[in-house]
N, C-alpha and C positions, 0 to 999 in steps of 0.2 A: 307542520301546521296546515289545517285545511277543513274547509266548513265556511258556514257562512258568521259572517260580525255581528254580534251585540249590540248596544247602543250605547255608546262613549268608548268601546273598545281600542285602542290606541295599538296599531300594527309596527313592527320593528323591525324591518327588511336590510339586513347589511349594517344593524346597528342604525339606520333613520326612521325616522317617525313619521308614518304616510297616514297624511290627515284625509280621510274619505270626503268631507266635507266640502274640500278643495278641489279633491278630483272633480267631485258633482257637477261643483261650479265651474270649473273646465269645460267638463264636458269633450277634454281631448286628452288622447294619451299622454302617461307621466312619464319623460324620461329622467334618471339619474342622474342630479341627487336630489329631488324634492323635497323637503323634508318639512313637514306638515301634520295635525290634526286631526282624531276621527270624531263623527256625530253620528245620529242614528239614520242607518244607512242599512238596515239589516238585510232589507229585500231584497236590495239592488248589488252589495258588494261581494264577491267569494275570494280569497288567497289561498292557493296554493302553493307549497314549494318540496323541493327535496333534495338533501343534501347526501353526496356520495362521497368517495376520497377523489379531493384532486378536483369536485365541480361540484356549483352550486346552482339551483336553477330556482328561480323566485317567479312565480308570475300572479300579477293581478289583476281579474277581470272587473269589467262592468257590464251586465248583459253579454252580449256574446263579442265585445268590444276589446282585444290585450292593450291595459293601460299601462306594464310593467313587466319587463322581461330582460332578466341576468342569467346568462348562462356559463361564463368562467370568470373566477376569480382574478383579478390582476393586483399591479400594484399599486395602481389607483383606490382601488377598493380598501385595500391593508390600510394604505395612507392616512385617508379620510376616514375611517374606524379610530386611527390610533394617533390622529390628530398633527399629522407628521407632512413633509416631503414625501416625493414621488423618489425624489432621489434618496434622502435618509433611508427610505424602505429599502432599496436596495444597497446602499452600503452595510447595513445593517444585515440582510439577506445572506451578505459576499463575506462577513467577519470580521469588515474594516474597524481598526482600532479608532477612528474619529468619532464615533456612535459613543455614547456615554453608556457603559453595562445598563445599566436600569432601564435606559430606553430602548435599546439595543433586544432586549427581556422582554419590552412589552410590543415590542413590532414582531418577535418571533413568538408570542405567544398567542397576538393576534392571528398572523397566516397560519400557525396551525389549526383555528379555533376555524379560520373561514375555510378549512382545507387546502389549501392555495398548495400549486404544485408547479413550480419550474418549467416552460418549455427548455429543453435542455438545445434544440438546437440553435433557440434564438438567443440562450443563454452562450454558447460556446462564439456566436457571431459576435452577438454584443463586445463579450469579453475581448475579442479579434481588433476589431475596430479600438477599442481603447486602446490595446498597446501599439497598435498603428498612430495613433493620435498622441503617444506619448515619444513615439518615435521609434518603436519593434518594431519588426517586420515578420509576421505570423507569432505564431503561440511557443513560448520558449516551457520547456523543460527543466526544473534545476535538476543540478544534479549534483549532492550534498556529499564531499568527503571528510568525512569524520576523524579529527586526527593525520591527517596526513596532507603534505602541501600538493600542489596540480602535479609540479616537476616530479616528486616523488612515485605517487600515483602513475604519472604517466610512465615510469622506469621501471615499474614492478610489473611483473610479467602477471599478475594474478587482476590488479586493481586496472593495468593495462586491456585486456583481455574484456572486463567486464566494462570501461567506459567507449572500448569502440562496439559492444553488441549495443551498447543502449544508444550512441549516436548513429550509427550505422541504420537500425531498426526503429527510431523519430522521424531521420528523414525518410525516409522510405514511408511512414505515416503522414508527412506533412509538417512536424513540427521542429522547431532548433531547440537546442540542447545550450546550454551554460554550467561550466563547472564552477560550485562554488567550496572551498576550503574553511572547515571551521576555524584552521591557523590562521588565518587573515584576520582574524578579527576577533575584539577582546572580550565579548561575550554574545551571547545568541538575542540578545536585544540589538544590536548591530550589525548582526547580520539579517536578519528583520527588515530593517528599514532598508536596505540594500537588495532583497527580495522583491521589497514593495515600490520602489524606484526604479526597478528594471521588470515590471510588469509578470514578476513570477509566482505562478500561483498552484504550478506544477512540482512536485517534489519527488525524486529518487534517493533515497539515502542508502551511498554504497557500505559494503561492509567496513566496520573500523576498524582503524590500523591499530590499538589499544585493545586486549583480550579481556580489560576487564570495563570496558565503556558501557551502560548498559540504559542509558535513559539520553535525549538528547531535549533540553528546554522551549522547545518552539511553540506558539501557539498554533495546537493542529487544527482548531479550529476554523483557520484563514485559508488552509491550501486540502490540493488535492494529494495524497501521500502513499507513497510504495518504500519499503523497509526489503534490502538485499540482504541477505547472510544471517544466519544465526544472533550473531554478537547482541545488538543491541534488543531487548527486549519489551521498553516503555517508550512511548503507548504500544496494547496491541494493535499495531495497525496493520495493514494486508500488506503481506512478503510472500518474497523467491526466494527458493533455496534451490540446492543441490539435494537429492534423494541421497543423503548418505546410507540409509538401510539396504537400499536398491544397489548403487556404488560397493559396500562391502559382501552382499550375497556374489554380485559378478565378479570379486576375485576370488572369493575362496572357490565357486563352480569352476574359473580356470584353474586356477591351482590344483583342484583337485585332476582336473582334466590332463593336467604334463605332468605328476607323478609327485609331487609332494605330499606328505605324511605330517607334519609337525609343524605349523604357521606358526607364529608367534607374533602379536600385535604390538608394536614399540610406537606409542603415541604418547605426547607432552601431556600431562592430567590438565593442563588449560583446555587444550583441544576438546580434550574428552567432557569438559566440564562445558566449554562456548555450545557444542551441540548437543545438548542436554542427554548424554550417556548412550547415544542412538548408535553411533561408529560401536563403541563396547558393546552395546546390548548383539546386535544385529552378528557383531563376532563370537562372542560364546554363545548364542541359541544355534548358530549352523558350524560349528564344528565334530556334530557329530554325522558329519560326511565321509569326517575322517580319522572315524573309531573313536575322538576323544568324547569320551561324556562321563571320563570322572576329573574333580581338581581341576576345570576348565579355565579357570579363573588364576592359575598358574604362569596360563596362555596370556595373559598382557603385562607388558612392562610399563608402567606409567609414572614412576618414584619418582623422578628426577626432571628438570629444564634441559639439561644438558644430558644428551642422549650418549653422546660417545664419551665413553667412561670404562675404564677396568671391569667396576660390580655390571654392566651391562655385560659385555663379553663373558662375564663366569656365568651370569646368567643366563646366556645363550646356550652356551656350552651345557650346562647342565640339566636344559629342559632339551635336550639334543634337537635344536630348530632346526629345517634346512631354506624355511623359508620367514622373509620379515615384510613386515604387511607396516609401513610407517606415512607419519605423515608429510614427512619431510621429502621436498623434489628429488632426490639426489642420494646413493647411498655411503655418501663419505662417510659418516659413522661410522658402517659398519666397517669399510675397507681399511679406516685407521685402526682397529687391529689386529691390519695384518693380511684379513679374510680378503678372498677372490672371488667378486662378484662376478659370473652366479658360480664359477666353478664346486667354492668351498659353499657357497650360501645363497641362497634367491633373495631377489628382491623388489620390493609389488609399491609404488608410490600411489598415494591417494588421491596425490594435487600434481599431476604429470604438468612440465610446462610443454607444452606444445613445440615448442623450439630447443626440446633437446630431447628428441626421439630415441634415443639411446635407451631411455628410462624404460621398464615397462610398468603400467597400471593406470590408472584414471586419470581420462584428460576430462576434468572438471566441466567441459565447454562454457569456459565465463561467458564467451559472447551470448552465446543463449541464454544464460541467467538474467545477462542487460538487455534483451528481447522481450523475454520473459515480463520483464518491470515495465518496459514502455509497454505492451499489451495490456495489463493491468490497468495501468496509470491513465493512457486512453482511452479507457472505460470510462473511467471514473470520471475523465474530463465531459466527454456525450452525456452519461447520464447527472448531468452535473451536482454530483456527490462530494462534499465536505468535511473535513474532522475524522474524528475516531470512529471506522463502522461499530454497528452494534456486535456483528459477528464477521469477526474477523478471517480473512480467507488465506491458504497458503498454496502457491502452485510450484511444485517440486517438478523438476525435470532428472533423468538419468545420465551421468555422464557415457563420453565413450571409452570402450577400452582400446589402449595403445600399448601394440605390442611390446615395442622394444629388444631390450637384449639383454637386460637384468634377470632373465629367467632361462631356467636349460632347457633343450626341447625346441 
């Protein structure tokens, strides 16, 4: 808008009514929130304004006089627009469930209408001070195990692994970490309210101990949210994985490197199914490093849950492996029948635990994956970003390879 006024023209600045007439009679500058009046005033009044993303600037002159001048949006402004608290605007902002939806709808639809945009650092202080005030002490982390209880988690060398990178790598950022178990509690409306009582607005959801878990019921809209592992799929929100494309090229280039002719993939079809056929694909497109490139698909065993069985070992046998690419830490299978790791047979683990170097093949490095997620997540807390991105991000890291002794050579 910009030019000069009409006579009875009626000015709308931030949603108020600035009555020229009153200005006149001023005769002193107007500040916010006048709201007032126009008359014919044509000669005397000009408004300009221009709205960008993220800033609004309003100004109205009289002669060479500034009677009105806005240059950022707050939540004062949102408020008095939508008829509300200083404070509902920001609960409302934040996702809190005490906002009524419909109102809730029309304060968010206000700031986007005024552009209004987040200082993020005074957003991350803010947030600070509240849970100091509720009795935190700095910005906590959740950190969400799906399926499986703390004690559990903490004994598995896998969910182990991945909860001291993510606590390891907070503090070291600045923030504390809380583990919370969805076994605790009887549904995810209760864990909720125990989120929101312990001032957590940070979210890590490790992978689930359940292969076929694939959506977890929270409102994403309230928190800041990072997704570990494969497994669960809904919402898309921004995850860490493991490169397993990357992870199976670097054992078949060593395998090929110590003298193996004949790989054979013996992974559980869960597995193959949780990481969307990537471990498979990434195995039959580079096996013809090693002459195979007819019947490739020969090359994986995936039929059964239970890997050490009879039909596996005929199986072995008759596609003459000398080497087994699985996903399991450890080659008992294979040794129950019979065979001499690696004398009679090689053998390449996917998921190496790091405390039993014996193995050779992929040490996953969970802690980096849980690095990985607070990097992420501390983004997301600065830029203070909420709910389901529009476009979802994933950042893959490559594991290391650990020698061992599972392999001849």
């Amino acid at each position: 808008m910009a030019g000069e006024l009409d006579s009875g023209d009626v000015v709308v600045v931030m949603g108020k009514f600035l009555d020229i007439e009153k200005v006149l009679r001023r005769g002193t500058p107007l500040n916010w929130p006048d709201s007032i009046c126009g008359k014919n005033c044509r000669s005397y009044i000009t408004v300009s304004s221009h709205l960008a993303k993220g800033r609004c600037s309003v100004t109205v002159t009289y002669g060479n006089a500034a009677l009105f001048n806005m240059t950022t949006v707050s939540l004062k402004h949102i408020a008095e627009l939508a008829g509300v608290s200083r404070q509902t605007v920001s609960r409302a902002l934040r996702g809190e469930r005490y906002v009524r939806p419909e109102l809730a709808k029309k304060i968010l639809q206000t700031a986007e209408t005024l552009g209004y945009k987040p200082n993020p650092r005074i957003t991350a202080l803010i947030s600070e001070l509240r849970n100091q005030n509720k009795g935190h002490r700095g910005v906590t982390m959740g950190l969400i195990l799906p399926d499986i209880t703390e004690k559990d988690a903490c004994a598995n060398y896998f969910h182990c692994g991945f909860i001291t990178g993510v606590r390891d790598r907070a503090e070291a950022c600045g923030f504390r970490t809380e583990l919370v178990s969805t076994l605790d509690y009887t549904s995810m409306a209760a864990l909720e309210r125990v989120l929101y009582a312990r001032g957590i607005e940070l979210l890590i959801i490790a992978p689930s101990a359940i292969v076929g878990r694939h959506h977890l019921g929270l409102h994403w809209n309230k928190y800041a949210s990072v997704l570990a592992g494969p497994g669960i799929r809904r919402p898309r929100l921004n995850r860490v994985l493991s490169n397993y494309y990357l992870n199976m090229i670097q054992i078949l280039r060593r395998l090929k490197a110590l003298g193996y002719q004949r790989p054979a993939l013996v992974v559980k079809r869960s597995i193959l199914s949780r990481t969307g056929g990537v471990i498979e694909a990434a195995f039959l497109l580079h096996l013809s490093l090693f002459g195979i490139t007819r019947n490739v698909r020969q090359m994986v065993w995936s039929n059964t849950p239970s890997l050490a069985n009879e039909n596996l070992a005929a199986w072995l046998k008759k596609n003459r492996v000398d080497v087994v690419i699985s996903d399991q830490p450890d080659p008992r299978q294979i040794t129950s029948f019979g065979l001499s790791v690696p004398r009679d047979m090689g053998y390449v683990s996917m998921t190496c635990n790091p405390d039993k170097p014996e193995v050779s093949g992929i040490n996953p490095d969970l802690a980096r994956l849980g690095a990985n997620a607070v990097d992420q997540l501390s983004g997301h807390y600065y830029r203070n970003e909420r709910g389901i991105p529009a476009d979802a991000k994933i950042v893959m890291h490559e594991g290391k390879w650990q020698p061992g002794g599972t392999l001849r050579g």
